[in-house]
C-alpha positions in Angstrom: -11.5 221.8 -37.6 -9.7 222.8 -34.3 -6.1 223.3 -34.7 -5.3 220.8 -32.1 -7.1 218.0 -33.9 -5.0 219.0 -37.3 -1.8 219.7 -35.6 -1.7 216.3 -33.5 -3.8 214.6 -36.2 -2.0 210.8 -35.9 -2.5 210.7 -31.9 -6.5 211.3 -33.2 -6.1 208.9 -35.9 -4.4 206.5 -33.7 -7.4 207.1 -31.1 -9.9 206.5 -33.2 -8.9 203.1 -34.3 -7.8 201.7 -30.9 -11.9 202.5 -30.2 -12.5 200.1 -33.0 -10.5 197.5 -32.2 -11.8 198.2 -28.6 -15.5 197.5 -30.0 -14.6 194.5 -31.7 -12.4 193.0 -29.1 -15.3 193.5 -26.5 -18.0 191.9 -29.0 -15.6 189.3 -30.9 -12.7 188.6 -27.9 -10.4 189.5 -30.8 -8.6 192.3 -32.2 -8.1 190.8 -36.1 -4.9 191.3 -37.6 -6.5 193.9 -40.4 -6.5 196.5 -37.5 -2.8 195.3 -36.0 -0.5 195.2 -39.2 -1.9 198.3 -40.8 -1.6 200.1 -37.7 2.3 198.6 -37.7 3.0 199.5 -40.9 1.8 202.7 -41.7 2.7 203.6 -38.0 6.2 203.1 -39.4 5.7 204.5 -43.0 4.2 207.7 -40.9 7.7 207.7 -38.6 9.9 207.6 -41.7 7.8 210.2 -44.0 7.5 212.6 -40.9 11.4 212.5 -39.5 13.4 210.2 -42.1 15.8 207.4 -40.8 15.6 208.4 -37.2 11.6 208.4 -37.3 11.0 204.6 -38.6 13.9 204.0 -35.8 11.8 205.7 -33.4 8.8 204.0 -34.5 10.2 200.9 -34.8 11.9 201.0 -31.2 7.8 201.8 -30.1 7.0 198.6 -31.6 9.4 196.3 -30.2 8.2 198.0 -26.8 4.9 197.4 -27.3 5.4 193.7 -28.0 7.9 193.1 -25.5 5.5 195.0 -22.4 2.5 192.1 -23.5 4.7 189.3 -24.6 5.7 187.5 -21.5 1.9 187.9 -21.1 0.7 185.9 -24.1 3.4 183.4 -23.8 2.0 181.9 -20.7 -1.6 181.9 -22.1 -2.7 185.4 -20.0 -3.7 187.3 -23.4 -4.8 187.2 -26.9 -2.1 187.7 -29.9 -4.2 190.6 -30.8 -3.9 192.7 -27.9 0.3 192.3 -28.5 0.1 193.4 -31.8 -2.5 196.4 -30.6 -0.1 197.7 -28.4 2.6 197.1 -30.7 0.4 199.2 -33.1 0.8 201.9 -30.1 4.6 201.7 -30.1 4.8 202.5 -34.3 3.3 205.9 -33.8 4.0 207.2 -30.5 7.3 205.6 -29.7 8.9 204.1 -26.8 8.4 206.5 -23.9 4.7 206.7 -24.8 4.2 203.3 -25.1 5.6 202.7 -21.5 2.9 205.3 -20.1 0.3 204.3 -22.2 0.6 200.3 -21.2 1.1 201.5 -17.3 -1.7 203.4 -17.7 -3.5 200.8 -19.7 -2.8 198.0 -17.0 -4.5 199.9 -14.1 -7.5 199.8 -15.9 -7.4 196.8 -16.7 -7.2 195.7 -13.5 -9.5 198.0 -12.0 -12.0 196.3 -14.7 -11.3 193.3 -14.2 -11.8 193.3 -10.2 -15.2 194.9 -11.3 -16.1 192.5 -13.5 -15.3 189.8 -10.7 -17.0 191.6 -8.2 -20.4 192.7 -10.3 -20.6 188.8 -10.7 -20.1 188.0 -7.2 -17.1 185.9 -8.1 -14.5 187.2 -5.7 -13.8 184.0 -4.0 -13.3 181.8 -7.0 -10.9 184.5 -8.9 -8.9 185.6 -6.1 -8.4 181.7 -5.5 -7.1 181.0 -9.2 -5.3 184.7 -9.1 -2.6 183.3 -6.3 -2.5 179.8 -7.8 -1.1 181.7 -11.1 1.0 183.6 -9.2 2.5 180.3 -7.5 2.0 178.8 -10.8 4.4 181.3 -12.6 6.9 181.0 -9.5 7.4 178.0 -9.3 7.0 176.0 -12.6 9.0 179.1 -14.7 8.3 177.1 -18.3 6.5 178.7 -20.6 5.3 175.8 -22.5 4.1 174.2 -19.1 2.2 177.6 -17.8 0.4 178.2 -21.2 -0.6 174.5 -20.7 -2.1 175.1 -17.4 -3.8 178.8 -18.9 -5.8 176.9 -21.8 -7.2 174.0 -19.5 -8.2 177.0 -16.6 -9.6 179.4 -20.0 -13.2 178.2 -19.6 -13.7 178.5 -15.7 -12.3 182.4 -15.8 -14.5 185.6 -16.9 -12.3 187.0 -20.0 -11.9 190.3 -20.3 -11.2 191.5 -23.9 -7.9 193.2 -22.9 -8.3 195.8 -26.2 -10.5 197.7 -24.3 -8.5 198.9 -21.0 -5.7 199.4 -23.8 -8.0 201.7 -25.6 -9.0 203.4 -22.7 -5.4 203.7 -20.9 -3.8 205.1 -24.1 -6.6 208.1 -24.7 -6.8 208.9 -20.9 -3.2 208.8 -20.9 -3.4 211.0 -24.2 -5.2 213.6 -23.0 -3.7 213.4 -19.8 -0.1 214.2 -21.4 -1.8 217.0 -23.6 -1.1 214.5 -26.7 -4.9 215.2 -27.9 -4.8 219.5 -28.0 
């Protein structure tokens, strides 16, 4: 085996099971909680055997990113629990910092997707429309309750983009981009 594939062996490990839950969000639209809380958990158990106290802090401090960067999302009914929890998953192994670049990255894709989707479709009109009446939505009404409301009656008029895939594809690209991978 190369030496940077043993050497940097969880960032691989981590890789290859964001593809999975990638595959199954883009055929399911739904990363199941067997992927999520093992990825938590031994992201955490892998912090604390590797660096002691200050690596399940570390780890843990990941995690609360990663649920805090998607949150506000899923509590107004923009994204699945699943993809929270995924990036969560992120957060346990790589940490805070990481997680930050990672969702950044993450979140030009998937809006680069998402605006190709819409265009392959020829569906510009209609989702550039309901795109500035969220907006407006989320400025002025500013309750959660109320705007998840609103996001489960508009659900079956919008093209859904299983959001576990621009995640995958933002955290390797930003992987190998940060020399995480060699």
């Amino acid at each position: 085996m190369p030496h940077g594939i043993l050497e940097n062996w969880p960032i691989w490990l981590l890789s290859v099971i964001l593809v999975i839950a990638a595959v199954i969000d883009g055929w399911k639209l739904k990363v199941p909680n067997w992927i999520t809380f093992p990825m938590i958990l031994i992201g955490w158990s892998a912090g604390a055997y590797m660096h002691g106290f200050a690596g399940l802090g570390w780890s843990m401090a990941g995690t609360a990113v990663g649920l805090g960067l998607l949150l506000p999302a899923y509590a107004i009914g923009g994204m699945g629990a699943g993809d929270v929890k995924l990036m969560a998953g992120i957060g346990a192994w790589v940490g805070a910092t990481a997680t930050v670049y990672a969702f950044c990255v993450s979140a030009v894709l998937g809006g680069l997707i998402a605006v190709a989707m819409v265009l392959l479709r020829g569906r510009w009109q209609h989702h550039s429309a309901q795109f500035f009446k969220i907006v407006d939505e989320i400025l002025v009404i500013r309750n959660v309750d109320a705007l998840s409301a609103i996001a489960a009656e508009r659900k079956s008029t919008m093209m859904l983009l299983p959001y576990g895939i621009p995640i995958a594809l933002g955290t390797i690209a930003y992987f190998a981009w940060a020399g995480m991978l060699l």
